[in-house]
N, C-alpha and C positions, 0 to 999 in steps of 0.2 A: 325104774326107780330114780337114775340119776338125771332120766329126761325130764320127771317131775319135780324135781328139786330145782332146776335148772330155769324151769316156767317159773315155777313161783318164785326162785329170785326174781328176775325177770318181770313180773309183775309186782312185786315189792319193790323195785328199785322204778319203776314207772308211778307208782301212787307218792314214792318220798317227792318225786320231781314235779306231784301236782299242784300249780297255782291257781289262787282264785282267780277267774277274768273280769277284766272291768265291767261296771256297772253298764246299762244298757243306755244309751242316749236317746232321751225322750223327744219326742217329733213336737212336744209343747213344754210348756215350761209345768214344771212340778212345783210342790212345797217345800220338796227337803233339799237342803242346802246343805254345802259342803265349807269348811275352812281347813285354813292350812295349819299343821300340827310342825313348826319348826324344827323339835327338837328331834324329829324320825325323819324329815323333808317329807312330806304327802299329805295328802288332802283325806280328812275326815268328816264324818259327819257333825252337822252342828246340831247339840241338844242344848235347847234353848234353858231348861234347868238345872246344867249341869257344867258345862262353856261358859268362859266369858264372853261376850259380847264382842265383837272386831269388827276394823275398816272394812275387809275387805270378804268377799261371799262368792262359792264359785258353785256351778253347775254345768252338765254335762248336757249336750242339749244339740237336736240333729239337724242343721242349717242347710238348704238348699235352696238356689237362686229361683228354679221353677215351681216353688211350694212357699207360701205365705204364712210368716210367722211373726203377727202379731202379737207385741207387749207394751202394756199400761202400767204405769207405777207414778209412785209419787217422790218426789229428789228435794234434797237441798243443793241450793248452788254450790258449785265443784263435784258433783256424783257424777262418776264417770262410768261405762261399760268397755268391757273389754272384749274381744276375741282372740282364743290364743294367746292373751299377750297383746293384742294389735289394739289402739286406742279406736273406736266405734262413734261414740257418740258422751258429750259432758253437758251437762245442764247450767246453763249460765241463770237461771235464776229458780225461785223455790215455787214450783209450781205443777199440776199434773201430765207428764209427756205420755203421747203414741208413737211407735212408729215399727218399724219393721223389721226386723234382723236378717230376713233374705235380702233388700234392699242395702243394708248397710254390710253386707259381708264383704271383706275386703278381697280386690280382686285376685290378687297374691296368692288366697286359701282355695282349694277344692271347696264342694259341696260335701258336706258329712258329718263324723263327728267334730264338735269343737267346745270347745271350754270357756264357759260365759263365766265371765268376772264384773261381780258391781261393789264400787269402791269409793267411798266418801272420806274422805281425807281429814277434815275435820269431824267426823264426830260419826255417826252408825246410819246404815240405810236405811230406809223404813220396806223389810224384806215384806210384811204383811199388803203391802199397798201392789204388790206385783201380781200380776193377773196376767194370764191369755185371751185370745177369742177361742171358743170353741171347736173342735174341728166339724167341719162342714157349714158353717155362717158364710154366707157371704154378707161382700163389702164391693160400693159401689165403687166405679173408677175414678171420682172423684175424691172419694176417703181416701182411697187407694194410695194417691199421688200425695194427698196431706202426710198420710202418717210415714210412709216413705222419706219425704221430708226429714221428717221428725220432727212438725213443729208443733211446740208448746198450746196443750187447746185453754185459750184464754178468750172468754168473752167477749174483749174489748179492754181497751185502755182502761186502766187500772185508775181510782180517783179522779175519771174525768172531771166530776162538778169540784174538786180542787183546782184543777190545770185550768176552766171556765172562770172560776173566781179570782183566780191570779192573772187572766189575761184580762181581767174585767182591769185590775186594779193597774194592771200597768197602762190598758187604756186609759185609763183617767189617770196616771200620772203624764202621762205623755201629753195631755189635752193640758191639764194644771201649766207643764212647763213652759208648753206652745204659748200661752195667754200673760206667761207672765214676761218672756224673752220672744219676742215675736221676730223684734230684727235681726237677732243672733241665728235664733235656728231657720230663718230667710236666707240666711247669708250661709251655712251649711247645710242645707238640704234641695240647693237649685241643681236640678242638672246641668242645665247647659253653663253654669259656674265649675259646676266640678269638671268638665269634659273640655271646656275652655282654657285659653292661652292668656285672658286681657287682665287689666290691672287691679278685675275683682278678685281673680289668683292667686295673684301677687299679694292684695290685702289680705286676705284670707291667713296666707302663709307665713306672715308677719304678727299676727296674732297672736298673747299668748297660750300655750298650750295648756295651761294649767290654770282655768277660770271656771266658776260657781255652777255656771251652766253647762262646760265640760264635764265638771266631776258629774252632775245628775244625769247626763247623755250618757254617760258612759256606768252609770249603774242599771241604769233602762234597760242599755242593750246587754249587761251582764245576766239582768232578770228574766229579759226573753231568752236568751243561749242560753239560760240554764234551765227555762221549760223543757227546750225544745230538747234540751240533751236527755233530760229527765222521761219525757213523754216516748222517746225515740229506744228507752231503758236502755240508753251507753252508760253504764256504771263506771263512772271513771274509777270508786273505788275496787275493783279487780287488779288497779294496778299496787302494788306491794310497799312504795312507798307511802304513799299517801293511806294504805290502810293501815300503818303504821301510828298514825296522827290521828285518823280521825276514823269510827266504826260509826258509820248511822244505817239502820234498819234501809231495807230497800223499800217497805210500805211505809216509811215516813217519810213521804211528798213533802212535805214543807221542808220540813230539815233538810234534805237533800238540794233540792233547788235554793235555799239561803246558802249551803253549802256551797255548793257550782259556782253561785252571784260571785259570792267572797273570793272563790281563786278567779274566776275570769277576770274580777274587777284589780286583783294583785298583778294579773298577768298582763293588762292592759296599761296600768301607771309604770309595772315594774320594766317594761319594755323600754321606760325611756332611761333607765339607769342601765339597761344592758345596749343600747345601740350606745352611749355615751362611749360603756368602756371601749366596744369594737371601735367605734372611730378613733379614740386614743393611741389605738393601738395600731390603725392602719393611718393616721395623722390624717382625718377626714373631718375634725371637731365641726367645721362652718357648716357642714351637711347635715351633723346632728337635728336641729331644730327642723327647717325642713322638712326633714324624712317624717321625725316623728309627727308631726304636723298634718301631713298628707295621710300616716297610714290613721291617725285618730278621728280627719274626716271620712274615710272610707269605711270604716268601721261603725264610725255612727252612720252614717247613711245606710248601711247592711243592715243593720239594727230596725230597721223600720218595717223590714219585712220579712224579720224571722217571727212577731206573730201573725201574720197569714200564712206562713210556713207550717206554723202550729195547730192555727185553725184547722188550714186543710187537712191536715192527719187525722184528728181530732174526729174531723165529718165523716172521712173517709177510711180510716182503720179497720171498720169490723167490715166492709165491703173487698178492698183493696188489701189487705195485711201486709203482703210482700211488697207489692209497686209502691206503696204510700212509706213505708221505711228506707225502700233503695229510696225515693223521693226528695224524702226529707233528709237524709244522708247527704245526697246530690246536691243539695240547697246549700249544707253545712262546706262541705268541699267548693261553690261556689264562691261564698262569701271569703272563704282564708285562701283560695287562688288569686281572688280577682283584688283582696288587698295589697299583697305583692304586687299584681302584674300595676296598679296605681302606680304605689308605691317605685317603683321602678321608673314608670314615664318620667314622673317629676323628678327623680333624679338624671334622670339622661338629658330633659332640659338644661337643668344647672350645670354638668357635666358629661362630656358622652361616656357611654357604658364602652363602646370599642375599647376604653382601656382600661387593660387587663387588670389594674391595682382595684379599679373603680369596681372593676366587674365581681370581683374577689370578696369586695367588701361586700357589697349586695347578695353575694352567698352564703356568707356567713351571719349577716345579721338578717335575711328574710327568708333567702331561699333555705337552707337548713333548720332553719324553726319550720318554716312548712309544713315540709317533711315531715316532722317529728310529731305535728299535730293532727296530720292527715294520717300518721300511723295508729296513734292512741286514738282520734275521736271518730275518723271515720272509718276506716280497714280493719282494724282490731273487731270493730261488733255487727 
């Protein structure tokens, strides 16, 4: 009698201490989503008639590096996945991604269960748009290697026969300006002028810098860099300030490229009120003119062939996608190295760089901007 009272405590005190176990971690992706309930801390399920709507959607889901686990969805830019907590993969623009979650599991995590988070910061995912592959499809090795990637499956260049139209118009502004300034842009576009020492140098450098044909050169080349920036989709709006001033649509191609013109064209006149004050400040004024002089023909002469820069993408994007963007990136990092490194000689003519005050200056008014634009335009995308 009291060994039976004794059991069935015993077993009554075993069923008060039973918890549910977690849910099973599916080897593909499911429908049913989970969100986070604050006020208990744990994850719930999400009923879409009965929940509010949130950033952020989690799922429970079974990762392993030797097994293939493809996912399709459709993002706004900034929708990010998570593992564990571990940032995976962010959609930089609004468009449909593949890729692979064995491929992207970070190497830090085991193989097994882990906890998929997708999280849109501004506004809600589009969870219906998430799909699997089947289990047992195959996929060739070269899809393979794509969606591992994770790269965005887009046709081709987005409004090519926009980017055709606008390099149409720049070509014929460039033809207009040649016919009407012949001698001017003669006298800025010789090579062996610019690479030379003799007294067409000299004349050149003596020139003013702020003349009719200047200002149209330097909008030309504002309109090709802001193709090519365009084409190449470096959204300089991702950066925080500037999206602060100004929201334009990513598919509004014109707007955007007029946008681009306007800051490269502020950034190209406004350079000569910023090299003004560093030289004030390091007592260099006589070098001012000069410097700015040298980097404004280097810059238009760059300018003449960032649209074949353009072209070729253009030709070459739906074949090449990855080589033709490192390419055209490479092009963009030539042209802002190789204006420095000008820029530079013809001050070591006037003055040698050996010293140290001289050297000082040149870091601060060319090599430091560099930097800062090889960070934003080319490293950053």
């Amino acid at each position: 009698m009291v060994l039976g009272l004794a059991l069935a405590s015993s077993i009554a005190t075993f069923a008060s201490e039973y918890r549910q176990l977690p849910p099973a971690a599916p080897a593909s992706l499911s429908a049913d989503w989970l969100i986070h309930d604050a006020a208990r801390n744990r994850l719930i399920f999400f009923l879409p008639g009965y929940h509010q709507p949130a950033h952020a959607y989690y799922q429970w889901v079974q990762v392993s590096r030797s097994q293939s686990f493809p996912l399709s969805f459709a993002a706004q830019r900034g929708l990010s996945l998570f593992l564990d907590n571990q940032l995976i993969f962010t959609a930089r623009s609004a468009t449909t991604y593949s890729l692979d979650l064995a491929h992207l599991l970070p190497a830090r995590l085991p193989a097994g269960r882990h906890l998929l988070a997708v999280w849109q910061p501004d506004g809600i995912p589009a969870l219906a748009s998430f799909s699997g592959v089947r289990q047992g499809s195959s996929t060739s090795p070269s899809t393979a290697s794509l969606v591992g990637q994770a790269q965005p499956r887009l046709p081709g260049p987005q409004g090519q026969s926009v980017y055709l139209s606008l390099l149409l118009v720049l070509g014929l502004s460039y033809g207009a300006v040649r016919t009407t300034y012949q001698p001017g842009l003669a006298r800025i576009f010789q090579l062996d002028e610019l690479f030379g020492r003799g007294s067409d140098q000299q004349a050149f450098l003596s020139k003013p810098a702020f003349s009719l044909l200047n200002l149209l050169l330097v909008l030309l080349f504002a309109l090709s860099f802001a193709l090519l920036l365009t084409a190449i989709h470096t959204d300089l709006q991702n950066l925080p300030f500037l999206r602060r001033f100004f929201n334009v649509p990513e598919t509004a191609i014109v707007a955007r490229v007029l946008l681009y013109t306007g800051i490269i064209t502020a950034f190209v006149f406004g350079k000569y009120l910023f090299v003004g004050i560093m030289a004030y400040i390091f007592d260099l004024l006589p070098l001012v003119d000069i410097q700015y002089r040298e980097f404004l023909r280097t810059t238009l002469l760059a300018g003449l062939f960032l649209p074949l820069v353009l072209l070729l993408y253009l030709s070459l994007n739906n074949a090449f996608p990855q080589s033709v963007a490192w390419a055209a990136s490479a092009a963009i990092g030539i042209v802002l190295v190789g204006s420095v490194l000008r820029v530079g000689r013809t001050l070591h003519h006037h003055a040698s760089l050996l010293n140290l005050h001289l050297f000082a200056y040149l870091c601060a008014t060319e090599v430091l901007p560099l930097l800062v634009l090889l960070k934003l335009i080319v490293f950053t995308y």
